[in-house]
TIMIFI-480586 format. One record per atom (N, C-alpha, C, O): atom name; z, y, x. Coordinates in pm, 1 decimal, decimal comma. Layout:
+------+----------+----------+----------+
! atom !        Z !        Y !        X !
+------+----------+----------+----------+
!   CA !        Z !        Y !        X !
...
+------+----------+----------+----------+
This chain:
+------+----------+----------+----------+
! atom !        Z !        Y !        X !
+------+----------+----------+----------+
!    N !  -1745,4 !    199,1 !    678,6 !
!   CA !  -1809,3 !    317,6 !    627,1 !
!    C !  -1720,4 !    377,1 !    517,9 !
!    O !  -1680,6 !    306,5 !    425,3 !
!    N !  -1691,5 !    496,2 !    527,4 !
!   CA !  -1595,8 !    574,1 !    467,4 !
!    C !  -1666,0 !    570,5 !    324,2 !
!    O !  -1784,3 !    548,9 !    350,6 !
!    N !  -1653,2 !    580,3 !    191,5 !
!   CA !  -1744,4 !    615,4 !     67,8 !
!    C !  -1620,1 !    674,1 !    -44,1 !
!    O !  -1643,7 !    674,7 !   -164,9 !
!    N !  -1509,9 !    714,2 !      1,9 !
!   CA !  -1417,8 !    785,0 !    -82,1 !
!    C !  -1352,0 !    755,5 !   -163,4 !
!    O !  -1385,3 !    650,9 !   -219,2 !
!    N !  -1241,2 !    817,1 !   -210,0 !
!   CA !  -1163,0 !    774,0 !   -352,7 !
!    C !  -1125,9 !    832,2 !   -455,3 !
!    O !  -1155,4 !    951,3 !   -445,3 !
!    N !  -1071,0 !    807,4 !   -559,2 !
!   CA !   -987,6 !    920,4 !   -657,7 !
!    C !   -858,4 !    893,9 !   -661,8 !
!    O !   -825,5 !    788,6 !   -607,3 !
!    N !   -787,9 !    948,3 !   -702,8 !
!   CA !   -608,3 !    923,8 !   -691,1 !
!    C !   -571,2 !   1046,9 !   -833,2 !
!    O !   -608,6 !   1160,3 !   -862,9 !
!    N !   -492,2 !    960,0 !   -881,5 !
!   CA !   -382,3 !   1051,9 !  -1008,8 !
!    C !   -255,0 !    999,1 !   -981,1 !
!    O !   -248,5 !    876,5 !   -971,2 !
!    N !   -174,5 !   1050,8 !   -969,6 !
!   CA !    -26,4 !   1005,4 !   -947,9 !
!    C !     24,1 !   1094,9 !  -1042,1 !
!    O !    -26,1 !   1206,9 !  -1051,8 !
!    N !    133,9 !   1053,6 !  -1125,5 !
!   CA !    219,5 !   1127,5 !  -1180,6 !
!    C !    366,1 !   1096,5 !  -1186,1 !
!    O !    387,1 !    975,7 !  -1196,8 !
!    N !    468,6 !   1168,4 !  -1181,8 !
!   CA !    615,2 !   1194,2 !  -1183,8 !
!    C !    736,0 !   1187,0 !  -1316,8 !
!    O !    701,1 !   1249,8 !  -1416,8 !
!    N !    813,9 !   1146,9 !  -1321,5 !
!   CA !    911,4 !   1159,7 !  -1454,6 !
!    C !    977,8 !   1289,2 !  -1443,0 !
!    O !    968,7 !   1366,0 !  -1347,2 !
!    N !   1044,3 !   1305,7 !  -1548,1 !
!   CA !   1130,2 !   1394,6 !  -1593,6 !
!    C !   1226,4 !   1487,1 !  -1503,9 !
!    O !   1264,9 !   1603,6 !  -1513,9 !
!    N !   1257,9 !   1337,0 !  -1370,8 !
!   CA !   1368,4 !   1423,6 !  -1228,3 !
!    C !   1274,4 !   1422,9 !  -1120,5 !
!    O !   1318,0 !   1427,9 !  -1005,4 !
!    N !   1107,6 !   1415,4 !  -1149,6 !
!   CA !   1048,9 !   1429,8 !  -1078,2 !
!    C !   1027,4 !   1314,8 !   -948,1 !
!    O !    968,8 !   1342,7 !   -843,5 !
!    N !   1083,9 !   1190,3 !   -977,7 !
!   CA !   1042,4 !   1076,2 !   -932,5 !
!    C !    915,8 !   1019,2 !   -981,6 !
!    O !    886,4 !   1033,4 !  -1100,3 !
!    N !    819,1 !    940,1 !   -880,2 !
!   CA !    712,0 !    886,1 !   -858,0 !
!    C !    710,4 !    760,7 !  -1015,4 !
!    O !    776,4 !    660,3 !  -1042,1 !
!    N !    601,6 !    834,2 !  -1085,5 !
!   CA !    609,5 !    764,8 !  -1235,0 !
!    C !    476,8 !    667,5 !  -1248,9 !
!    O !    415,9 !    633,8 !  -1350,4 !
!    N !    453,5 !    633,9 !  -1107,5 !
!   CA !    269,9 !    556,7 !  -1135,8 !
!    C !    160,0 !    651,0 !  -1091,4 !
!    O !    165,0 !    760,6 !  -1035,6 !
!    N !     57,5 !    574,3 !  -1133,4 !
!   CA !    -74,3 !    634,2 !  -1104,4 !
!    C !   -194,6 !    521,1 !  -1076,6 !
!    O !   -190,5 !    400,0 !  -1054,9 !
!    N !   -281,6 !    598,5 !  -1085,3 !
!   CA !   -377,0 !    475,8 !  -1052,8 !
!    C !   -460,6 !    584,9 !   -907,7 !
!    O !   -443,5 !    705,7 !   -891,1 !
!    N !   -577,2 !    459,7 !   -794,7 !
!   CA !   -628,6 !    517,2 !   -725,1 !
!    C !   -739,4 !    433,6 !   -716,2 !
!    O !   -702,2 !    319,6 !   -688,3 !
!    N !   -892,8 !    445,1 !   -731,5 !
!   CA !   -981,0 !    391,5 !   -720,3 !
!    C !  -1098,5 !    413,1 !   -672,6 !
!    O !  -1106,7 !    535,7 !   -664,2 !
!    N !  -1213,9 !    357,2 !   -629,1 !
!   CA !  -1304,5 !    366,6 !   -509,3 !
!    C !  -1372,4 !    226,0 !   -539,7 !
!    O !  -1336,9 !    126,0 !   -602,0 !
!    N !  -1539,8 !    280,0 !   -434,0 !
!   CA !  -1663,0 !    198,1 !   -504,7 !
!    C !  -1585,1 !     66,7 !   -478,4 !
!    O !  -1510,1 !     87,4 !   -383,0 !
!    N !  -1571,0 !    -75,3 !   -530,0 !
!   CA !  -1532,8 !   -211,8 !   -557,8 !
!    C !  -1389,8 !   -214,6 !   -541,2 !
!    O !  -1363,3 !   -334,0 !   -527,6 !
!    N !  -1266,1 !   -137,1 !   -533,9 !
!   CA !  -1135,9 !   -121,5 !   -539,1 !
!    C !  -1074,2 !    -50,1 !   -675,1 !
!    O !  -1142,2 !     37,3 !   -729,0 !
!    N !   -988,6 !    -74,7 !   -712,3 !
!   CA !   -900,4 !    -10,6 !   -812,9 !
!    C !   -732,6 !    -40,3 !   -779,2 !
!    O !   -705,9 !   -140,0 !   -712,2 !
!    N !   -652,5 !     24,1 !   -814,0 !
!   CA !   -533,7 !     28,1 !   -761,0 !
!    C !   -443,5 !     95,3 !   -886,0 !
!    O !   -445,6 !    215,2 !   -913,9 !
!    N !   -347,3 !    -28,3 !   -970,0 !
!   CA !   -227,3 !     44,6 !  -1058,9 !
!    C !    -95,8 !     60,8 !   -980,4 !
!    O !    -35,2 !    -45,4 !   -966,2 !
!    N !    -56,1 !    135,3 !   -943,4 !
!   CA !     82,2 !    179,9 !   -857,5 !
!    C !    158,7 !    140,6 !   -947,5 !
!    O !    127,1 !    149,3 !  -1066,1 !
!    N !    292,7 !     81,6 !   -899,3 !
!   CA !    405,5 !     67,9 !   -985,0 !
!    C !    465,1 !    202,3 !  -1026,2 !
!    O !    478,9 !    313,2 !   -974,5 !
!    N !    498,5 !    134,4 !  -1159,6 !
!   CA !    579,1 !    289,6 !  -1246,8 !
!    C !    701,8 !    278,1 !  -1262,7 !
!    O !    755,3 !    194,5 !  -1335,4 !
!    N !    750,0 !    350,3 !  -1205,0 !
!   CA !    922,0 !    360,4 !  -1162,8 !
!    C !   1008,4 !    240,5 !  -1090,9 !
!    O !    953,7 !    139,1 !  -1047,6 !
!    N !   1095,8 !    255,2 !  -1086,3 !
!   CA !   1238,3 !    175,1 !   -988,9 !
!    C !   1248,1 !     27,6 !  -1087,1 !
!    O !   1270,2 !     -3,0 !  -1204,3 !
!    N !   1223,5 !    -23,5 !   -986,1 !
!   CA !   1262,9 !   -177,7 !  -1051,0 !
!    C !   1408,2 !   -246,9 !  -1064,4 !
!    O !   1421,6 !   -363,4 !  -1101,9 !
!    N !   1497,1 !   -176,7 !  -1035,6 !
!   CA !   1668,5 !   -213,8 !  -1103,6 !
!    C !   1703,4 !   -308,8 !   -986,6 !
!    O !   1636,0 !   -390,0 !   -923,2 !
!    N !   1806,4 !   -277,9 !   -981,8 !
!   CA !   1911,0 !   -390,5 !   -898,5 !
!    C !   2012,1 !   -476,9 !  -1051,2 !
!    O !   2077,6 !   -448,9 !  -1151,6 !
!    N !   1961,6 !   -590,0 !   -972,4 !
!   CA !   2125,8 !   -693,4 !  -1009,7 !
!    C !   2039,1 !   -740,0 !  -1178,1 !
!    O !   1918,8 !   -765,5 !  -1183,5 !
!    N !   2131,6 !   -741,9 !  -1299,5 !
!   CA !   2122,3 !   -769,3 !  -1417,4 !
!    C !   1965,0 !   -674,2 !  -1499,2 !
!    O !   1879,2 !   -726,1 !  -1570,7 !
!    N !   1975,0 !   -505,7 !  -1448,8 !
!   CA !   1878,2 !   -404,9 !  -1455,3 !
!    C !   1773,4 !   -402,9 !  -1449,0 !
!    O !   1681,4 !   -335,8 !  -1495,6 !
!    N !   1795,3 !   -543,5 !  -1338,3 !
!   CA !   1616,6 !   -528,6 !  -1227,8 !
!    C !   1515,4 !   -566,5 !  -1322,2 !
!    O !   1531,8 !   -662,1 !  -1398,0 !
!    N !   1368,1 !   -466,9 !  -1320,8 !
!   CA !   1282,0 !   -545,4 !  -1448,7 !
!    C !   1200,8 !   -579,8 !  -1333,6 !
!    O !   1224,3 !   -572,1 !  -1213,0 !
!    N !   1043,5 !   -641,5 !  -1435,6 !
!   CA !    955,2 !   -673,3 !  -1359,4 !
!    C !    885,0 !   -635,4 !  -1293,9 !
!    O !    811,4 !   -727,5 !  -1329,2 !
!    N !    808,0 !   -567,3 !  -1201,1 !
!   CA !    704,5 !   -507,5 !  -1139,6 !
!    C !    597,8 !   -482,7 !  -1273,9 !
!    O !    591,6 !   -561,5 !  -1368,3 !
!    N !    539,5 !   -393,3 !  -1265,6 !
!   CA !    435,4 !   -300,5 !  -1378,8 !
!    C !    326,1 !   -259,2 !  -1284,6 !
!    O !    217,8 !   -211,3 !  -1318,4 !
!    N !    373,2 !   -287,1 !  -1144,3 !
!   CA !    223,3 !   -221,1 !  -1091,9 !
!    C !    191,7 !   -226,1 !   -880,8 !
!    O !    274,3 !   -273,8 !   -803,0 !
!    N !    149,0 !   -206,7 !   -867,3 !
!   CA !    106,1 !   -238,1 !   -679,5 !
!    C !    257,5 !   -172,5 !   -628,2 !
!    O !    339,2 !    -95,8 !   -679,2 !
!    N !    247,8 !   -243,6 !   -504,6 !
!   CA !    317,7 !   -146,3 !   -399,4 !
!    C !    267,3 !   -106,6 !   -279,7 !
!    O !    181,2 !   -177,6 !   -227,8 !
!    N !    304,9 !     -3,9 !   -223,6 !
!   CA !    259,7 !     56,2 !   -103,2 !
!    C !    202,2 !    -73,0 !    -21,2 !
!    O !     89,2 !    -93,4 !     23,3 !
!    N !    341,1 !   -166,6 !    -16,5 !
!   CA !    356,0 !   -260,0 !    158,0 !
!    C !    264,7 !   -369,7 !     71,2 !
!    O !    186,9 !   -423,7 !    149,8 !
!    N !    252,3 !   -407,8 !    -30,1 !
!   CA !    128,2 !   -484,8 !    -44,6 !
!    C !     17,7 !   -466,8 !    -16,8 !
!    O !    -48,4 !   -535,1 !     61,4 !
!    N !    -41,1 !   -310,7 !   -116,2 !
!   CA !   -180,9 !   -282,3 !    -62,4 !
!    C !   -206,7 !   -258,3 !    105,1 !
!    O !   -322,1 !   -273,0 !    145,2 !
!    N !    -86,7 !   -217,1 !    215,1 !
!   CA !    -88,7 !   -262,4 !    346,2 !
!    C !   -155,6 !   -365,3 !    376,4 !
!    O !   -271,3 !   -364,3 !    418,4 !
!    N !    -71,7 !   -482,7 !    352,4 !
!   CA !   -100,2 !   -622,4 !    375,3 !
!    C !   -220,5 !   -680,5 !    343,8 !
!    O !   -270,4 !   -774,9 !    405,1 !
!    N !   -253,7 !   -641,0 !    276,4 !
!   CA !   -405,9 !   -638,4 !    159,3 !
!    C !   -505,8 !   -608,0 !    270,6 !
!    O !   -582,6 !   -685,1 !    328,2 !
!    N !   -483,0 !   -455,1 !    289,9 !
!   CA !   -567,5 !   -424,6 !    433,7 !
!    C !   -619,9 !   -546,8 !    543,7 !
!    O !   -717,6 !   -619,3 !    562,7 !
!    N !   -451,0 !   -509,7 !    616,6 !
!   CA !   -440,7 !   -587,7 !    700,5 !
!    C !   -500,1 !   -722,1 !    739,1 !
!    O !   -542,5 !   -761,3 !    847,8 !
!    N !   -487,2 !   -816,1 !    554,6 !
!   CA !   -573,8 !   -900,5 !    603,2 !
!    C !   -729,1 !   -896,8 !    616,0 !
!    O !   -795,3 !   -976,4 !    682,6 !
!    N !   -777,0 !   -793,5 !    543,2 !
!   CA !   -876,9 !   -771,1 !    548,0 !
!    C !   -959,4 !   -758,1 !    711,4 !
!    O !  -1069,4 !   -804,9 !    740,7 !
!    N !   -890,5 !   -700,4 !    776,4 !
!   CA !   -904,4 !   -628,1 !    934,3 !
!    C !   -875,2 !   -727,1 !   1036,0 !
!    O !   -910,9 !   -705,1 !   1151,7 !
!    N !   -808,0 !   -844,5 !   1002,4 !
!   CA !   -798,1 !   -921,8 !   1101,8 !
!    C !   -901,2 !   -995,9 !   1169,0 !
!    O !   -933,5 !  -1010,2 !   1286,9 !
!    N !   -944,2 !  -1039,9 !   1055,3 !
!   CA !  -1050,1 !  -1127,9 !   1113,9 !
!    C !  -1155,7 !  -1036,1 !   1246,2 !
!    O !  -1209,2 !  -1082,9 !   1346,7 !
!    N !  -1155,1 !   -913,7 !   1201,1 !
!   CA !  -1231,3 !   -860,0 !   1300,1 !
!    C !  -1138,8 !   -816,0 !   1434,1 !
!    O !  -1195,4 !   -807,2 !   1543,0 !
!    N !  -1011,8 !   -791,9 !   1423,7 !
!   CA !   -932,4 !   -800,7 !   1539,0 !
!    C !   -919,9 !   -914,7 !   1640,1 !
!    O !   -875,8 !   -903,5 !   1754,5 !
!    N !   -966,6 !  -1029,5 !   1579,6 !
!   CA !   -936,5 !  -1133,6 !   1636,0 !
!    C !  -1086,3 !  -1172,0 !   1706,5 !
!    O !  -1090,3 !  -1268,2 !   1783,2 !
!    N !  -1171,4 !  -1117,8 !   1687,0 !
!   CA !  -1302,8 !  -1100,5 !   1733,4 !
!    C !  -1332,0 !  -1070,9 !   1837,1 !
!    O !  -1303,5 !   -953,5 !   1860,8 !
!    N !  -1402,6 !  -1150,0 !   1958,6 !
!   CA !  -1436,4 !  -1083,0 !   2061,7 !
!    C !  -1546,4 !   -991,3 !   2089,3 !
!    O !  -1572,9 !   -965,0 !   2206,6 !
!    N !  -1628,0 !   -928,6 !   1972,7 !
!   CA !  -1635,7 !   -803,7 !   1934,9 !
!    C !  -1565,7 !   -713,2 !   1931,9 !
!    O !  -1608,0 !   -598,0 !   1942,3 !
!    N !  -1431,3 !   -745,8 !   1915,5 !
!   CA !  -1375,8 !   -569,3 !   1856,1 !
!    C !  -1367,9 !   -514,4 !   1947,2 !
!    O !  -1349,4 !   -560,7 !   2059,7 !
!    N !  -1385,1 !   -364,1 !   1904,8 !
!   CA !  -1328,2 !   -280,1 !   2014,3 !
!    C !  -1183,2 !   -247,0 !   2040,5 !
!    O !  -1084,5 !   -298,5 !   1987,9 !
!    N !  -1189,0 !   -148,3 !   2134,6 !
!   CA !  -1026,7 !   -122,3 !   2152,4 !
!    C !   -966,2 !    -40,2 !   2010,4 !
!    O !   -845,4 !    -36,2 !   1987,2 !
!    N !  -1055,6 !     15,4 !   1932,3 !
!   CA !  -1044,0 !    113,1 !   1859,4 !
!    C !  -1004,8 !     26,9 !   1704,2 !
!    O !   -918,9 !     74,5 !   1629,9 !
!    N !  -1064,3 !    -77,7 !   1675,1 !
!   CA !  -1053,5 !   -187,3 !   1546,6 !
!    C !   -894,5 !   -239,3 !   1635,9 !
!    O !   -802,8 !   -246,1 !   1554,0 !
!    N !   -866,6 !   -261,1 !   1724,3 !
!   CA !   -772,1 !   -359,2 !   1775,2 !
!    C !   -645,4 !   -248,3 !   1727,5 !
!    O !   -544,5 !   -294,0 !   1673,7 !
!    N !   -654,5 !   -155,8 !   1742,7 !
!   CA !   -527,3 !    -12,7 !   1760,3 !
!    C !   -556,2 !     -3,6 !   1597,0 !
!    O !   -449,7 !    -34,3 !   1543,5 !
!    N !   -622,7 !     16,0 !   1529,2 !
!   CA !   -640,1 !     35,0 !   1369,9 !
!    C !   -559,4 !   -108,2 !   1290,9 !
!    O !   -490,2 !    -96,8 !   1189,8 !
!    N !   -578,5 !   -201,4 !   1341,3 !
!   CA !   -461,1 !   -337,9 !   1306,1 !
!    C !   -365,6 !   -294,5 !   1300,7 !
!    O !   -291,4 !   -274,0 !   1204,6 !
!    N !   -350,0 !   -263,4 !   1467,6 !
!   CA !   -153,3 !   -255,3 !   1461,9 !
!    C !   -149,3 !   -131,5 !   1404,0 !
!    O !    -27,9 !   -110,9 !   1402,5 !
!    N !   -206,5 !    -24,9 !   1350,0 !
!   CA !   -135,4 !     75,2 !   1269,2 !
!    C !   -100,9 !     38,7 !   1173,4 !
!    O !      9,2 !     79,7 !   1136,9 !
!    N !   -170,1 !    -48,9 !   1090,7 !
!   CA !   -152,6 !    -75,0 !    987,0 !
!    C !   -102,1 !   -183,6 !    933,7 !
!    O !   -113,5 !   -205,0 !    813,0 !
!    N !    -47,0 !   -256,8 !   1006,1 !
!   CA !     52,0 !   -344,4 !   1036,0 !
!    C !    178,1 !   -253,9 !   1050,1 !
!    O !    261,5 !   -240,8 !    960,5 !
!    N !    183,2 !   -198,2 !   1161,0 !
!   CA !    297,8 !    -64,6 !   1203,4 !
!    C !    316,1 !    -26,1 !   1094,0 !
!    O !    424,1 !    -49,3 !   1039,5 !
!    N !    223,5 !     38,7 !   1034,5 !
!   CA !    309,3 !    124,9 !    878,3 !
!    C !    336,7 !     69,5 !    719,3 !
!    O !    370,2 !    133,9 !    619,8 !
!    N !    305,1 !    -95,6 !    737,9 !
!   CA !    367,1 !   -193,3 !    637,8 !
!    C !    500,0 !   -199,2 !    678,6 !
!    O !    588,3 !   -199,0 !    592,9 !
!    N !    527,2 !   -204,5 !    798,3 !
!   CA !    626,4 !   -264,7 !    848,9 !
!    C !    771,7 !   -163,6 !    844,9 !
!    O !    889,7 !   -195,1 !    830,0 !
!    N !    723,6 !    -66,6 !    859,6 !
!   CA !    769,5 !     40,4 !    816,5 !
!    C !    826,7 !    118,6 !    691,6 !
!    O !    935,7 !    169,4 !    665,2 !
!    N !    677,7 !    103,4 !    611,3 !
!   CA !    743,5 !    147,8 !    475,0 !
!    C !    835,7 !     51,3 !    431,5 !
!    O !    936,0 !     97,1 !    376,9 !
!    N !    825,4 !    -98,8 !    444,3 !
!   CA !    923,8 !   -210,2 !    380,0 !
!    C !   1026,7 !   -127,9 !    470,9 !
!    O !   1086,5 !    -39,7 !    409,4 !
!    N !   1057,6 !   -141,4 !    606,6 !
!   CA !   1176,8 !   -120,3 !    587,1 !
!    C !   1217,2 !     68,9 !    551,6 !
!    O !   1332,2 !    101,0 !    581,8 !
!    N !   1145,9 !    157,3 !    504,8 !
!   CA !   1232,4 !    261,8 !    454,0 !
!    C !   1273,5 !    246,4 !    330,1 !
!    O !   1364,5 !    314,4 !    282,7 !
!    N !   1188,0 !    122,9 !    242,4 !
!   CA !   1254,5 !    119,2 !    140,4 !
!    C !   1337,0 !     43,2 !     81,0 !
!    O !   1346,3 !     12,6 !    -37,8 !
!    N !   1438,7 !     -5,9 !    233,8 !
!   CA !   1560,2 !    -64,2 !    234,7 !
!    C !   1672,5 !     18,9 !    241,8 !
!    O !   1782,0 !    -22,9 !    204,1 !
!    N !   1654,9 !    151,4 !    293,5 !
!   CA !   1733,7 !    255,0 !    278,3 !
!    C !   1742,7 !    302,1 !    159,2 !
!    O !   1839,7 !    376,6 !    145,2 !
!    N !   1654,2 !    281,7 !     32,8 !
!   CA !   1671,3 !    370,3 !    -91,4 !
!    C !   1782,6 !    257,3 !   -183,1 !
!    O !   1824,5 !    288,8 !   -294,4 !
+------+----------+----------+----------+
């Protein structure tokens, strides 16, 4: 059952993705705030990532995929969302 969300995202200075939070009835969500550094640079994580809150899903949805209840429609909603973890990790091997 759909029951909605709120979302604030905000940007830095060159207009890169600076955080945000997104939350909904029993969920809350701190997005990571800015680039986490390569090599000596790299800091710690400050906040969620995309391919986690995926995974997060995902496990959430399985159990009912694996159900001989589900429909065809819960079974195709898995692999999307599986599909687009899988995905964003790897586009953000290109950055």
């Amino acid at each position: 059952m759909k029951q909605g969300f709120k979302s604030e995202h905000w940007n830095d200075e060159n207009g890169s993705p600076a955080g945000g939070c997104s939350y909904g009835t029993g969920w809350v969500i701190s997005w990571q705030n800015g680039p986490l550094g390569r090599g000596n640079e790299r800091k710690e994580p400050n906040g969620a990532f995309v391919e986690d809150v995926f995974g997060g899903g995902a496990k959430v949805v399985r159990p009912a995929y694996k159900s001989t209840r589900t429909t065809t429609s819960g079974r195709y909603a898995y692999g999307v969302i599986r599909s687009a973890r899988g995905t964003w990790r790897f586009s953000c091997l290109d950055g």
